[in-house]
C-alpha positions as a printed NumPy array, in Angstrom:
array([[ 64.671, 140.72 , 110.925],
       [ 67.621, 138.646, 112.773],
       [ 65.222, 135.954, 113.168],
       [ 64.969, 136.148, 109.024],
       [ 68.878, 136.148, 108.207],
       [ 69.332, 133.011, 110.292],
       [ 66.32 , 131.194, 109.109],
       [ 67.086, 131.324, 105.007],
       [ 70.566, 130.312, 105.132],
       [ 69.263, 127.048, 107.443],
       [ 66.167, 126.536, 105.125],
       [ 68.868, 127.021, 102.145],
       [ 71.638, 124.617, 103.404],
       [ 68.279, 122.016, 104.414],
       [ 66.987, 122.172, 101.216],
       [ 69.932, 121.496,  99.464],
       [ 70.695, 118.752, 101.731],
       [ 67.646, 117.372, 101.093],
       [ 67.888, 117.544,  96.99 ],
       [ 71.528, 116.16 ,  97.372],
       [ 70.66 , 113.034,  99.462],
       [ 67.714, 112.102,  97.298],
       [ 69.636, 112.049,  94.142],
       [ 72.904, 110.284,  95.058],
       [ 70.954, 106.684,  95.197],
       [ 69.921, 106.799,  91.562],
       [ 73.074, 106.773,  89.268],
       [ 75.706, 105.112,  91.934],
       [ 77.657, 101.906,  89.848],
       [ 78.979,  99.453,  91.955],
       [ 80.8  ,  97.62 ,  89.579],
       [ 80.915,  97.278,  85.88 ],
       [ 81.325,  94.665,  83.301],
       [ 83.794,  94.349,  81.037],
       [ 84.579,  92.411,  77.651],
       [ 87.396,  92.46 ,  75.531],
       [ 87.602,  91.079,  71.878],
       [ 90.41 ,  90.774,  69.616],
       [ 89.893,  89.563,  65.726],
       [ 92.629,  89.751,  62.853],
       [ 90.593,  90.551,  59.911],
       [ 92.447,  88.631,  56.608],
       [ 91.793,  90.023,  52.984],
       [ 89.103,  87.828,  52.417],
       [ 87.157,  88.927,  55.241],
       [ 86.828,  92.941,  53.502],
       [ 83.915,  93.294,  51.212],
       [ 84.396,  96.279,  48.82 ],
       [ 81.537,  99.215,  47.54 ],
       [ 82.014, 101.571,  45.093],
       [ 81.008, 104.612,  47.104],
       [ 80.111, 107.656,  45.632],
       [ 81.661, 110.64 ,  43.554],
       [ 82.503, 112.373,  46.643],
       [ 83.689, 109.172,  48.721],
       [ 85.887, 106.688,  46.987],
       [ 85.723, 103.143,  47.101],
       [ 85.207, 101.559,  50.827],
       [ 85.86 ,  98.702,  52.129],
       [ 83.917,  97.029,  55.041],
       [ 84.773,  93.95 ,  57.213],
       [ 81.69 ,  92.719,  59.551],
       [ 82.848,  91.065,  63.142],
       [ 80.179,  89.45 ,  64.732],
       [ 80.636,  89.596,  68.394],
       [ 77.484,  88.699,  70.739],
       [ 78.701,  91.039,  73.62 ],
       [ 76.822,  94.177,  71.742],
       [ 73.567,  93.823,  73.32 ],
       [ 70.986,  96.354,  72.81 ],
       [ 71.635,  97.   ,  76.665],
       [ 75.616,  97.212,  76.47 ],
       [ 74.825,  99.818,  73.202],
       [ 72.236, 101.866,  75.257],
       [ 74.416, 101.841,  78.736],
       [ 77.727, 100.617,  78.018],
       [ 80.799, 102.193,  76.189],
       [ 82.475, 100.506,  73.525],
       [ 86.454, 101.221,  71.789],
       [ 87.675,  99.992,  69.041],
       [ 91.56 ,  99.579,  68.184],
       [ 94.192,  99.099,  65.744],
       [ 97.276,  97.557,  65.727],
       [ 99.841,  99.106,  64.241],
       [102.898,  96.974,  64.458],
       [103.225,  96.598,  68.473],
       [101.063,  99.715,  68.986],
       [ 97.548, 100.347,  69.326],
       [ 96.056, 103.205,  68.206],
       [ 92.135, 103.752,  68.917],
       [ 89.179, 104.443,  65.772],
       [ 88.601, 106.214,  63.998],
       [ 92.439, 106.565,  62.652],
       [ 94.253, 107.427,  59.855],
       [ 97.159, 104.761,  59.412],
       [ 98.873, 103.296,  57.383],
       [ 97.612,  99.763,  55.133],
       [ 99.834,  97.484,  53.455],
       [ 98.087,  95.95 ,  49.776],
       [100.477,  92.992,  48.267],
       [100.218,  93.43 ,  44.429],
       [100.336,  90.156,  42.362],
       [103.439,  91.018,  41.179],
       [105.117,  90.662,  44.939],
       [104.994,  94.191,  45.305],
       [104.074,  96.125,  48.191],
       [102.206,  99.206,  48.232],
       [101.502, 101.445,  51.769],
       [ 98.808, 103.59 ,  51.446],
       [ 97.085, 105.761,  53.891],
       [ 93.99 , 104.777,  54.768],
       [ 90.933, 105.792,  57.145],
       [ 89.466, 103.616,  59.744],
       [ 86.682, 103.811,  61.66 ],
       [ 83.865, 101.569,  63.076],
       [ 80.119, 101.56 ,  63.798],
       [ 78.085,  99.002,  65.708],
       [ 74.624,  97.532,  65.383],
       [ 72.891,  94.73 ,  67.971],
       [ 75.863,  91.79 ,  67.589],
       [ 78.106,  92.81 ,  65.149],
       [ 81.344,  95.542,  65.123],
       [ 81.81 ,  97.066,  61.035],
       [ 84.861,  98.222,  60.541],
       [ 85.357, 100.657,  57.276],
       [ 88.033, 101.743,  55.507],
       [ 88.618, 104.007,  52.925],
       [ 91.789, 105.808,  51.107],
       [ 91.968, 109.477,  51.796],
       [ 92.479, 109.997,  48.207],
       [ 89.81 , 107.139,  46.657],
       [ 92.028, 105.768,  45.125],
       [ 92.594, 102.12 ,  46.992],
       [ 95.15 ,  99.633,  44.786],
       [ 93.528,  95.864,  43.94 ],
       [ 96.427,  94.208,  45.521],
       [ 95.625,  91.582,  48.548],
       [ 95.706,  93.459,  51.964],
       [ 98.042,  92.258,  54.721],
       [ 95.914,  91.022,  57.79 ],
       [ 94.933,  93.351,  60.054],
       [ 94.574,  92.863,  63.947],
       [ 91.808,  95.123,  65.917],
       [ 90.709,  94.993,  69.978],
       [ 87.096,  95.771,  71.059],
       [ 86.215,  96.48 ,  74.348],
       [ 82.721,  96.98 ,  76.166],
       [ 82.08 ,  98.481,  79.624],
       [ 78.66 ,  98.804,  80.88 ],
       [ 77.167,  99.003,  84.162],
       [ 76.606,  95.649,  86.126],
       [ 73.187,  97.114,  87.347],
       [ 71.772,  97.559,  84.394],
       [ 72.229,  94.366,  82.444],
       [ 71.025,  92.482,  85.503],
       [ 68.148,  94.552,  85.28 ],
       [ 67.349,  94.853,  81.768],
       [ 67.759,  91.063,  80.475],
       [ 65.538,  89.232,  83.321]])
């Protein structure tokens, strides 16, 4: 019986041991990669949809940007930003989005902005929280991209 309570915790603490030091090898990252991207998207660059009766008009500017493999999007971890004056705020975000009317006007409008990404290519979409965006030119907009993935894996996965 004394034999038995010191055997099970020494079995217990091998086993464990065991399952521990087996595991650790698989998902250690030495080092990662790391890409950052900044684009100022001008008023030319926004292509507009109608949306829906639910969603309002959109508006969606495409940045190509080679970085996104298929590897980065399957292993990696990409952030989009903003700039907002001199800060940076990260997507999606509500801020706000100066429109020049042709009369010399401005008009500040709240909008929404968020991203998605596909193989290549960052969209960025924005829409007014009330659907109802103004025709006027939009002031150029600056936004940051960055990409982390794991060294390892893009040596691996591209050869």
């Amino acid at each position: 019986m004394i034999m038995k309570k010191l055997l099970m915790p020494l079995l217990a603490t091998l086993f464990v041991g065991v399952m521990a030091t087996s595991c650790e090898d698989e998902y250690i990252i030495e080092s990662m990669n790391t890409k950052v991207g900044t684009v100022t998207v001008v008023d030319s660059d926004w292509t507009s949809f109608p949306g829906s009766n639910i969603e309002g008009r959109y508006l969606q500017a495409e940045i190509e940007w080679p970085v996104l493999t298929q590897t980065v999007l399957d292993w990696g971890n990409v952030n989009v930003y903003v700039y907002v004056g001199n800060k940076q705020y990260s997507l999606p975000y509500v801020c706000p989005v100066t429109y020049t009317m042709t009369d010399g006007s401005q008009v500040v409008v709240a909008e929404n902005i968020k991203f998605y990404l596909l193989p290549g290519h960052v969209y960025i979409v924005m829409q007014d929280l009330d659907g109802e965006m103004p025709d006027g030119y939009i002031e150029p907009m600056t936004f940051r991209m960055v990409a982390t993935w794991p060294v390892d894996y893009i040596i691996r996965d591209d050869k």
